[in-house]
N, CA, C and O atoms as a CHARMM CRD file, in Angstrom:
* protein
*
  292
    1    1 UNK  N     97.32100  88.44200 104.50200 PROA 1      0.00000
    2    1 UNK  CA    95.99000  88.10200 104.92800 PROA 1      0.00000
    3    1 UNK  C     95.88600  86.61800 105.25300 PROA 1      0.00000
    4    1 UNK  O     95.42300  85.87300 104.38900 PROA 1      0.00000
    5    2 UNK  N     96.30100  86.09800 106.49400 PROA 2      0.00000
    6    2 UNK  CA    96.76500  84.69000 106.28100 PROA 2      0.00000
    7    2 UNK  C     95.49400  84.38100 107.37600 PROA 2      0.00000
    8    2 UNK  O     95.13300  85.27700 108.13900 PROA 2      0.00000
    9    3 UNK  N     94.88500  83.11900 107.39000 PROA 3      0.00000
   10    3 UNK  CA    93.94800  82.51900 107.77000 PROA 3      0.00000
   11    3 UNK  C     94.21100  81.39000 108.34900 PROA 3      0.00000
   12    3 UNK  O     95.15300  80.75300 107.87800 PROA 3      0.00000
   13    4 UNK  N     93.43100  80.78600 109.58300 PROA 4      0.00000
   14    4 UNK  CA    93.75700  79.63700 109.67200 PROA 4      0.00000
   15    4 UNK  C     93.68000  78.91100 110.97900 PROA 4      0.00000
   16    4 UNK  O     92.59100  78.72400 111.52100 PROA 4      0.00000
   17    5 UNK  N     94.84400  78.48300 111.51800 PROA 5      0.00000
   18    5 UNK  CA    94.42900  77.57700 113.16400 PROA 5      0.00000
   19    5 UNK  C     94.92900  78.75900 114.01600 PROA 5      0.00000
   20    5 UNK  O     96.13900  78.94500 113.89100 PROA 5      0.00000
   21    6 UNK  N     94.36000  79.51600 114.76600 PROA 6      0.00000
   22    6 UNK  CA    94.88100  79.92800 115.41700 PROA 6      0.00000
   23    6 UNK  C     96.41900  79.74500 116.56400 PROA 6      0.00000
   24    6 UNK  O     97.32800  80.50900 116.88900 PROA 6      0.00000
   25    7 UNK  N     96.15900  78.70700 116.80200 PROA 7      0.00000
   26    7 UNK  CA    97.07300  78.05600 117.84500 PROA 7      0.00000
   27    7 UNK  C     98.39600  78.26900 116.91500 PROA 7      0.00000
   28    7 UNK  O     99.49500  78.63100 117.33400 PROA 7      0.00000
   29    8 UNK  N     98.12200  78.02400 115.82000 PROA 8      0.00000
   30    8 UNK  CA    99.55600  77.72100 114.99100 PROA 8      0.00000
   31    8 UNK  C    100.36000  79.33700 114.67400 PROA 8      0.00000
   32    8 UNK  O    101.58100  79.48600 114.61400 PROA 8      0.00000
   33    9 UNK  N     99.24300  80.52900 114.48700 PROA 9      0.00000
   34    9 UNK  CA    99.80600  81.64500 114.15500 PROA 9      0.00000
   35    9 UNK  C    101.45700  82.17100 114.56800 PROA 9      0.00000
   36    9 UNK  O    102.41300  82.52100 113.87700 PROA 9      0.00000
   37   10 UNK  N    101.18700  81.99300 116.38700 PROA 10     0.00000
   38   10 UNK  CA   102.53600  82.42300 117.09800 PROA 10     0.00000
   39   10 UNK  C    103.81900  81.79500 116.11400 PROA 10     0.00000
   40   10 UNK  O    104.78500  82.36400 115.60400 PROA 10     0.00000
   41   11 UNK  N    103.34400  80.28000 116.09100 PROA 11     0.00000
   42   11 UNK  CA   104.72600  80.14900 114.92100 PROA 11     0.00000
   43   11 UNK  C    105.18700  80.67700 113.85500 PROA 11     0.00000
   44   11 UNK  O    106.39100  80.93500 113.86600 PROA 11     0.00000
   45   12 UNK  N    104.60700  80.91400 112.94800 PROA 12     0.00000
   46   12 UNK  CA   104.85500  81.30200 111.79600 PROA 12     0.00000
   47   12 UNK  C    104.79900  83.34500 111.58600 PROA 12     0.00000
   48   12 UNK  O    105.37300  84.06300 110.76700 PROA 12     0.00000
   49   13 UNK  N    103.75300  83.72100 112.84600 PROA 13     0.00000
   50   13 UNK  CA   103.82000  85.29100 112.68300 PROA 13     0.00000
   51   13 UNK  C    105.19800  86.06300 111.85300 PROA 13     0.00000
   52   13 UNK  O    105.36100  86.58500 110.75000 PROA 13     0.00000
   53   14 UNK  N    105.92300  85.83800 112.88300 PROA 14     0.00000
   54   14 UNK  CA   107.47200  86.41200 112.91800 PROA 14     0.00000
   55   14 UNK  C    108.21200  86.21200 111.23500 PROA 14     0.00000
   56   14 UNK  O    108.97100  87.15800 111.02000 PROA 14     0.00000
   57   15 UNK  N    108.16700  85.50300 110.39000 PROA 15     0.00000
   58   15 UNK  CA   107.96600  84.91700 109.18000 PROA 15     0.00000
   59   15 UNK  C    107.32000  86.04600 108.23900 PROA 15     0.00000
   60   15 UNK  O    107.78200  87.06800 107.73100 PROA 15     0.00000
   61   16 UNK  N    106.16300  85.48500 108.22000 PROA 16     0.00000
   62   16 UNK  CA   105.31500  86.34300 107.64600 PROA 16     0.00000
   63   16 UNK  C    105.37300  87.91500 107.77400 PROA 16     0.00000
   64   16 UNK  O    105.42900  88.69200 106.82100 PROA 16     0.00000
   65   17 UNK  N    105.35500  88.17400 108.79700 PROA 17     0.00000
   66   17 UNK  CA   105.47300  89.87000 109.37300 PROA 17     0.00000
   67   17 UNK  C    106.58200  90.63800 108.59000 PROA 17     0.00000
   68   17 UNK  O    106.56900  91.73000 108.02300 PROA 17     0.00000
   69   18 UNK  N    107.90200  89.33600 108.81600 PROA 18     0.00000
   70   18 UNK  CA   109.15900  90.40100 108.39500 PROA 18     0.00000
   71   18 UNK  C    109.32700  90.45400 106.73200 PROA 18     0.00000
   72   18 UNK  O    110.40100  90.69900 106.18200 PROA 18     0.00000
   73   19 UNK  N    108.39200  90.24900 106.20600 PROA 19     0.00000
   74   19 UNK  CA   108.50300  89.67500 104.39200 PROA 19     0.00000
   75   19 UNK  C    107.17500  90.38700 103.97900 PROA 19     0.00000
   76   19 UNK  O    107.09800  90.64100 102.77700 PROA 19     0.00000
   77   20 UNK  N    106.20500  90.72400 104.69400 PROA 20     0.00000
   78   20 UNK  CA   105.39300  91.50700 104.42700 PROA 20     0.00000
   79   20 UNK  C    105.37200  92.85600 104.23800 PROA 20     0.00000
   80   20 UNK  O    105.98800  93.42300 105.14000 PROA 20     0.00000
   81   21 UNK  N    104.76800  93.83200 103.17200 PROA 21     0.00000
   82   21 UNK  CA   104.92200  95.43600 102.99900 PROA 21     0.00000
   83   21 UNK  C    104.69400  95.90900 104.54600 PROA 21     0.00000
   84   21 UNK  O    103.91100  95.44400 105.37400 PROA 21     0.00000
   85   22 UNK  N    105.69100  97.05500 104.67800 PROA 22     0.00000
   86   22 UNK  CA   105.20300  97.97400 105.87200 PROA 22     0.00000
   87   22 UNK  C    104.86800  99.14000 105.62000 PROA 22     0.00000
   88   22 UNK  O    105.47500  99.70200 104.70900 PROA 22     0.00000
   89   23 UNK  N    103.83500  99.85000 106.31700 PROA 23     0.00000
   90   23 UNK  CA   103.22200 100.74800 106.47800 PROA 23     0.00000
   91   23 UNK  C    103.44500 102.03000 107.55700 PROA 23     0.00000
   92   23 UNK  O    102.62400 101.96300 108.47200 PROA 23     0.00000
   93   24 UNK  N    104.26700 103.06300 107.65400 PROA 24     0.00000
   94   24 UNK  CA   104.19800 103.57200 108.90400 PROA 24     0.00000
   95   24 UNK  C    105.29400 102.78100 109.78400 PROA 24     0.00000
   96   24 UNK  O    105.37700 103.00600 110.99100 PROA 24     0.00000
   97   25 UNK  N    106.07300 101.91400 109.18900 PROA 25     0.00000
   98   25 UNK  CA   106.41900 100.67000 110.22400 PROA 25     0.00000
   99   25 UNK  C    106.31000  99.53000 110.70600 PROA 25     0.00000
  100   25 UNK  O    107.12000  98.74100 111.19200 PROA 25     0.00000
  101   26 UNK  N    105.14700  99.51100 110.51400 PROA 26     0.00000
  102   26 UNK  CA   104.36500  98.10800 110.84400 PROA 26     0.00000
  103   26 UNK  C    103.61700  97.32300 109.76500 PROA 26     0.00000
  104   26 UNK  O    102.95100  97.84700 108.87200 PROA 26     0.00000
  105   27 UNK  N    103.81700  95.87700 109.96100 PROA 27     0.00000
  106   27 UNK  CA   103.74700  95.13000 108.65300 PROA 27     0.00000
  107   27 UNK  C    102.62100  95.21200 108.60200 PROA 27     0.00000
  108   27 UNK  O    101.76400  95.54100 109.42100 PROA 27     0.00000
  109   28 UNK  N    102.59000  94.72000 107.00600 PROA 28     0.00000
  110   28 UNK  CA   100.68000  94.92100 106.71900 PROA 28     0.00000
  111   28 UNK  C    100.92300  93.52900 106.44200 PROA 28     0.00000
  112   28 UNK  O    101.59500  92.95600 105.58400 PROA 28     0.00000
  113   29 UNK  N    100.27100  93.17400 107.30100 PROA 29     0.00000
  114   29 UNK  CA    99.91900  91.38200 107.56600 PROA 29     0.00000
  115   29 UNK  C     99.72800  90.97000 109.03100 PROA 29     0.00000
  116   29 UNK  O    100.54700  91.12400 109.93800 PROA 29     0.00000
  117   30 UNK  N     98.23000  90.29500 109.12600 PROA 30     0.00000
  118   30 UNK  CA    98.29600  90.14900 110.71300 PROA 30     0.00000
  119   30 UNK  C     96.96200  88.85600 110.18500 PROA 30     0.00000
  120   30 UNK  O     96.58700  88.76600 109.01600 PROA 30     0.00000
  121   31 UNK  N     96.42400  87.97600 111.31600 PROA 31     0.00000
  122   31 UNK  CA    95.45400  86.96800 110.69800 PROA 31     0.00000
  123   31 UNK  C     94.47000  87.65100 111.04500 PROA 31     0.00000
  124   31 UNK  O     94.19100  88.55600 111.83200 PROA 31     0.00000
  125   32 UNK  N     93.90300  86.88100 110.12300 PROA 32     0.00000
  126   32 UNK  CA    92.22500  87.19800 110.07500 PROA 32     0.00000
  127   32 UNK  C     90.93200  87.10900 109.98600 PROA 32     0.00000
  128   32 UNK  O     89.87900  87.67600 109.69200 PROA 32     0.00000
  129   33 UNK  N     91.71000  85.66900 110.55800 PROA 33     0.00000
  130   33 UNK  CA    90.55900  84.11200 110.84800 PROA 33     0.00000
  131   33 UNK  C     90.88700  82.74700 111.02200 PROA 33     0.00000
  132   33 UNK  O     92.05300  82.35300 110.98200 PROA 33     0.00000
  133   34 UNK  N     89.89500  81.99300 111.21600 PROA 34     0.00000
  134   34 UNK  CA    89.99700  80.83200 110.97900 PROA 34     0.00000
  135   34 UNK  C     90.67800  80.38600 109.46100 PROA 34     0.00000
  136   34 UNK  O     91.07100  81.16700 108.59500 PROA 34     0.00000
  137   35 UNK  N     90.69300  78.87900 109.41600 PROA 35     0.00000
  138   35 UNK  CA    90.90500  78.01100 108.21700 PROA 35     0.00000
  139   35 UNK  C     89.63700  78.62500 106.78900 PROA 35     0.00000
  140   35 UNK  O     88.44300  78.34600 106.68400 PROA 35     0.00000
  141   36 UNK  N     90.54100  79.54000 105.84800 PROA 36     0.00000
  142   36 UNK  CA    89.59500  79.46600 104.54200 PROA 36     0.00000
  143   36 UNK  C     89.24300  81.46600 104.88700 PROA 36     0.00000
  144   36 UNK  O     88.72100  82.17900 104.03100 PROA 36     0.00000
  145   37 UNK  N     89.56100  81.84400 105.90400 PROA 37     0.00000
  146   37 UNK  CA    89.18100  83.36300 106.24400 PROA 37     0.00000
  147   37 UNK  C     90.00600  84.45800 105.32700 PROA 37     0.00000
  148   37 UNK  O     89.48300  85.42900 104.78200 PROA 37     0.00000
  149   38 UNK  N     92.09500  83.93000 105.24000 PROA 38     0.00000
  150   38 UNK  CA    92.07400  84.64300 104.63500 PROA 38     0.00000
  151   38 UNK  C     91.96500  84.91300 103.08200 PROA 38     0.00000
  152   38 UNK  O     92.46000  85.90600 102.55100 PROA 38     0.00000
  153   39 UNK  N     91.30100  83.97900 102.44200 PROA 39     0.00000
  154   39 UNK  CA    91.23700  83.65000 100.99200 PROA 39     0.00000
  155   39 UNK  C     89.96400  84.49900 100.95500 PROA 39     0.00000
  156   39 UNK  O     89.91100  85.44900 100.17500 PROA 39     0.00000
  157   40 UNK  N     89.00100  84.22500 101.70700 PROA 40     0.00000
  158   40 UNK  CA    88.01200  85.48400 101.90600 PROA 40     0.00000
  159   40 UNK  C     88.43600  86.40400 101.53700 PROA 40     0.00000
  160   40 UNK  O     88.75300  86.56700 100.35900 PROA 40     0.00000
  161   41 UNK  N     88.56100  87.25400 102.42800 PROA 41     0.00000
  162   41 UNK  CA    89.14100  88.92300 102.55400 PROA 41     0.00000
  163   41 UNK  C     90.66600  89.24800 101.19800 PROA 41     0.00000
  164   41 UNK  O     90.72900  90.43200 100.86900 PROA 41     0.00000
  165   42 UNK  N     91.40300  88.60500 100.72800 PROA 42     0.00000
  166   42 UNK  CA    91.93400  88.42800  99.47200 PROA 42     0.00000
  167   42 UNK  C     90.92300  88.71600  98.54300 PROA 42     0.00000
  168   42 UNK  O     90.79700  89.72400  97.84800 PROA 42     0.00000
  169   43 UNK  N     89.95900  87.34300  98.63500 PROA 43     0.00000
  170   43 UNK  CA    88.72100  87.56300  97.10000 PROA 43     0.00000
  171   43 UNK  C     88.21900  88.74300  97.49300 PROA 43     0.00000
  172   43 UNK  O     88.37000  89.56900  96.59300 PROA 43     0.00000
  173   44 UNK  N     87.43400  89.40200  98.89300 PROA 44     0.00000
  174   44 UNK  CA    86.88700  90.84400  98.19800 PROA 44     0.00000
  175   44 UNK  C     88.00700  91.97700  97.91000 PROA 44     0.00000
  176   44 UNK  O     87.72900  93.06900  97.41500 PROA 44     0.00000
  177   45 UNK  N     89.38200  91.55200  98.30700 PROA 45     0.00000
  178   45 UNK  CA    90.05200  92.67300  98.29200 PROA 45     0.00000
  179   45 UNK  C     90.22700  93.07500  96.50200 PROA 45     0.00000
  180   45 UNK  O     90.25700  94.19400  95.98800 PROA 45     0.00000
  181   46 UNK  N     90.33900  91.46800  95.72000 PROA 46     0.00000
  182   46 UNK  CA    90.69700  91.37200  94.12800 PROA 46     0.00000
  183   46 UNK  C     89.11400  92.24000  93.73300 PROA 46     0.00000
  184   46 UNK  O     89.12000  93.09700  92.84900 PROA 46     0.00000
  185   47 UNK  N     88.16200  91.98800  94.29300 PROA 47     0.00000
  186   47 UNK  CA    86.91300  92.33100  93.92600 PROA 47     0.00000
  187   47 UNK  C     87.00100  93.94000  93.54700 PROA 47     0.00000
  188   47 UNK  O     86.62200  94.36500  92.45600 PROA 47     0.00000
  189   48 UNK  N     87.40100  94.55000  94.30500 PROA 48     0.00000
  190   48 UNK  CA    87.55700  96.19100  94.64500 PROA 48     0.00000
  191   48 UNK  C     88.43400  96.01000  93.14600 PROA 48     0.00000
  192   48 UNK  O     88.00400  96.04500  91.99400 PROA 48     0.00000
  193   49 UNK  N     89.52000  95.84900  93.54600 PROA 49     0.00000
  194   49 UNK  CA    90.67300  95.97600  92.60400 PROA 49     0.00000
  195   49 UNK  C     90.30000  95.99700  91.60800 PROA 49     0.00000
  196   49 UNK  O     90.27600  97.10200  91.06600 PROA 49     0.00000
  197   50 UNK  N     89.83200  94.85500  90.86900 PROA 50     0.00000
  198   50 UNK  CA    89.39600  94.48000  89.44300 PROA 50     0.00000
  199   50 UNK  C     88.33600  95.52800  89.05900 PROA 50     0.00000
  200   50 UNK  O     88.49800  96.03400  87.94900 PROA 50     0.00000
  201   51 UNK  N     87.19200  95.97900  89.84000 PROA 51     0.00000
  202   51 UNK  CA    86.37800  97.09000  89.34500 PROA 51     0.00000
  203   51 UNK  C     86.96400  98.54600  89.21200 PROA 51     0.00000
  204   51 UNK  O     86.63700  99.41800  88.40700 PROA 51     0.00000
  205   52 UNK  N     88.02700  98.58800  90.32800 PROA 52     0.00000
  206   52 UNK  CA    88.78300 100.00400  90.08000 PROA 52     0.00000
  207   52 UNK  C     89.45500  99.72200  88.70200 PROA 52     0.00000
  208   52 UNK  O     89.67100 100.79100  88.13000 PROA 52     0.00000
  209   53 UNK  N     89.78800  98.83200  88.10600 PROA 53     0.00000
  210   53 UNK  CA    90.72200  98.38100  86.80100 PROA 53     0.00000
  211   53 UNK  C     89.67000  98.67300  85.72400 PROA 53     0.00000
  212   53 UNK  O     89.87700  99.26400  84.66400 PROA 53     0.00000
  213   54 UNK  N     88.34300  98.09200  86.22200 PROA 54     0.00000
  214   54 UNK  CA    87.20400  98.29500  84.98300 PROA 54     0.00000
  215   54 UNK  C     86.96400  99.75200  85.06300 PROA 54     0.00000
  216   54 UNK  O     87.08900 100.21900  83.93100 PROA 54     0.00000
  217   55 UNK  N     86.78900 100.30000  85.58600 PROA 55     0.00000
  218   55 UNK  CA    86.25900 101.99900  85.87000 PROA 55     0.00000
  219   55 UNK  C     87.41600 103.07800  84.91900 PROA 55     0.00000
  220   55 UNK  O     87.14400 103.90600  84.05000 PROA 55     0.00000
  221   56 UNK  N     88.86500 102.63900  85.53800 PROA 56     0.00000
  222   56 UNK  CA    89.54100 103.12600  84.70900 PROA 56     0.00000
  223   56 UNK  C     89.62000 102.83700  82.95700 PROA 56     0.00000
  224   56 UNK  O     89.83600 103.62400  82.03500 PROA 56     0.00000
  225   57 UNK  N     89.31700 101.20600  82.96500 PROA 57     0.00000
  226   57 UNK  CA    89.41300 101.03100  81.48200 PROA 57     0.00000
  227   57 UNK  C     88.43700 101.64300  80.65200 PROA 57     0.00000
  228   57 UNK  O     88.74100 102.21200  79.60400 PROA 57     0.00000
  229   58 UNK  N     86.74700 101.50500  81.27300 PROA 58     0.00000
  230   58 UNK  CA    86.06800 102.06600  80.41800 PROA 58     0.00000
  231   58 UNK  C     86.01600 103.74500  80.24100 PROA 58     0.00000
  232   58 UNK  O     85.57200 104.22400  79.19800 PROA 58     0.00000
  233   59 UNK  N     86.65000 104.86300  81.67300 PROA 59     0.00000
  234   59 UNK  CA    86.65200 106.02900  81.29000 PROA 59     0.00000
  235   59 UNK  C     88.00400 106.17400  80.13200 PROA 59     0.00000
  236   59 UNK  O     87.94100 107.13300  79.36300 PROA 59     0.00000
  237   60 UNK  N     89.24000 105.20300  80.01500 PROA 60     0.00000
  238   60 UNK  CA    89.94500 105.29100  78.97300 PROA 60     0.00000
  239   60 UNK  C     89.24100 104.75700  77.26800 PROA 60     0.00000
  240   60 UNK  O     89.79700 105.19100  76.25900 PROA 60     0.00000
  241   61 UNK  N     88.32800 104.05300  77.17300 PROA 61     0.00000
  242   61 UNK  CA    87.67500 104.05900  76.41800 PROA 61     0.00000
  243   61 UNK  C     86.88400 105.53600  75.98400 PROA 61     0.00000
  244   61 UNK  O     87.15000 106.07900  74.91100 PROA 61     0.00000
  245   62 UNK  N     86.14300 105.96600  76.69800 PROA 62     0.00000
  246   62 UNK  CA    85.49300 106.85700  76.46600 PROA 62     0.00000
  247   62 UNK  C     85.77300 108.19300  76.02700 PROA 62     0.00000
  248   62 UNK  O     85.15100 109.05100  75.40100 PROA 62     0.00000
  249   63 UNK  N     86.80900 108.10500  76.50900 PROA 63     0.00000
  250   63 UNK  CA    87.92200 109.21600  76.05200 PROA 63     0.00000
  251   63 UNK  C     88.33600 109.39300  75.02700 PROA 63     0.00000
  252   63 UNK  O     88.32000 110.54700  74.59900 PROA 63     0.00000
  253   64 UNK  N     88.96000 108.15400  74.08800 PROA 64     0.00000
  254   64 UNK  CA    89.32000 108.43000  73.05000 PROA 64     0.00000
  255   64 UNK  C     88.38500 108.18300  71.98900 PROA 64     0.00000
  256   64 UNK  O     88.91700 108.34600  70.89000 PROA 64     0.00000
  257   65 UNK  N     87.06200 107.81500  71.92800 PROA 65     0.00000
  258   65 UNK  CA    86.17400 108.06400  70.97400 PROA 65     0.00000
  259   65 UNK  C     85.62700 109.08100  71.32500 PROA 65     0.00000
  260   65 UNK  O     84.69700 109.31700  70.55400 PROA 65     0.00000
  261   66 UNK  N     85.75200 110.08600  72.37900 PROA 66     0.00000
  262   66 UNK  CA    85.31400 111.15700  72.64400 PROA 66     0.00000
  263   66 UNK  C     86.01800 112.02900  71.66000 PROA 66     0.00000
  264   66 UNK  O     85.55100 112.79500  70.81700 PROA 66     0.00000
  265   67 UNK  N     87.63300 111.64300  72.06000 PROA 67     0.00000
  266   67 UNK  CA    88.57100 112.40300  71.44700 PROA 67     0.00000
  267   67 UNK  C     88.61700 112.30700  69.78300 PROA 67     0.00000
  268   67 UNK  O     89.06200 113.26200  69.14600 PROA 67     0.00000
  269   68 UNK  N     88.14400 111.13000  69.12600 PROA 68     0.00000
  270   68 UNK  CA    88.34100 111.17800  67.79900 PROA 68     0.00000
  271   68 UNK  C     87.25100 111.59000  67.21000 PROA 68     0.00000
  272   68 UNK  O     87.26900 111.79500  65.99600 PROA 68     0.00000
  273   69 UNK  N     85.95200 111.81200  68.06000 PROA 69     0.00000
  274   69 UNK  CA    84.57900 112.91300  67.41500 PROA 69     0.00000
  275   69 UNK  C     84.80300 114.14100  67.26700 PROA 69     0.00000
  276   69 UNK  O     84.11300 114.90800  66.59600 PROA 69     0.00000
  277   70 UNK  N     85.84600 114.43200  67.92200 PROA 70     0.00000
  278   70 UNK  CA    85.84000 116.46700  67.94300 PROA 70     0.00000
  279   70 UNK  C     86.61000 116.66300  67.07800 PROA 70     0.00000
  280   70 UNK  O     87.62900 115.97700  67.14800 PROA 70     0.00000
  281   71 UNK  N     86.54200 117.30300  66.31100 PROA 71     0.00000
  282   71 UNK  CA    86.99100 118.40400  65.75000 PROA 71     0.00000
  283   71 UNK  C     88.02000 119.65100  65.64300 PROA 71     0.00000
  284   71 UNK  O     87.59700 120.79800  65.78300 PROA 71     0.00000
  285   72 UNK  N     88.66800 119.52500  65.52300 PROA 72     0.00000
  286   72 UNK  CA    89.42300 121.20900  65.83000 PROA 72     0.00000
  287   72 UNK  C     89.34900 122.14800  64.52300 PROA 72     0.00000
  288   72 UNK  O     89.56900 121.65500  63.41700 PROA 72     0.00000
  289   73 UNK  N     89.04900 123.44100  64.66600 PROA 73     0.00000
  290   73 UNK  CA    88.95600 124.08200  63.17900 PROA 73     0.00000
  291   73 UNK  C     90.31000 125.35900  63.44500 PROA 73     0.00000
  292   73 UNK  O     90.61900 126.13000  62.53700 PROA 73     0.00000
């Protein structure tokens, strides 16, 4: 998610592209703005992330005080 001067991208693309995860083939990395854009789209990407991390932690919470109320007879 790289950000920045445009003009400068062509240089460095080829770099970046071949060191980046691929998908289907094609790298997952391309720009995606100006200077400060891709630190953007990073922070909401951690944003998602970190709540999918909370969602899982608290249904793993819930679970096992679920699990230590019941009973088996």
């Amino acid at each position: 998610m790289p950000g920045g001067d445009l003009g400068e991208w062509p240089h460095i693309k080829d770099i970046f592209q071949k060191i980046a995860a691929k998908s289907n083939g094609e790298p997952c990395c391309d720009l995606v703005g100006n200077a400060g854009f891709g630190h953007f789209v990073k922070m909401v990407r951690n944003v998602i992330e970190y709540g999918d991390m909370h969602l899982i932690d608290v249904a793993y919470h819930l679970l096992i005080k679920l699990s230590s109320s019941i009973t088996i007879k």
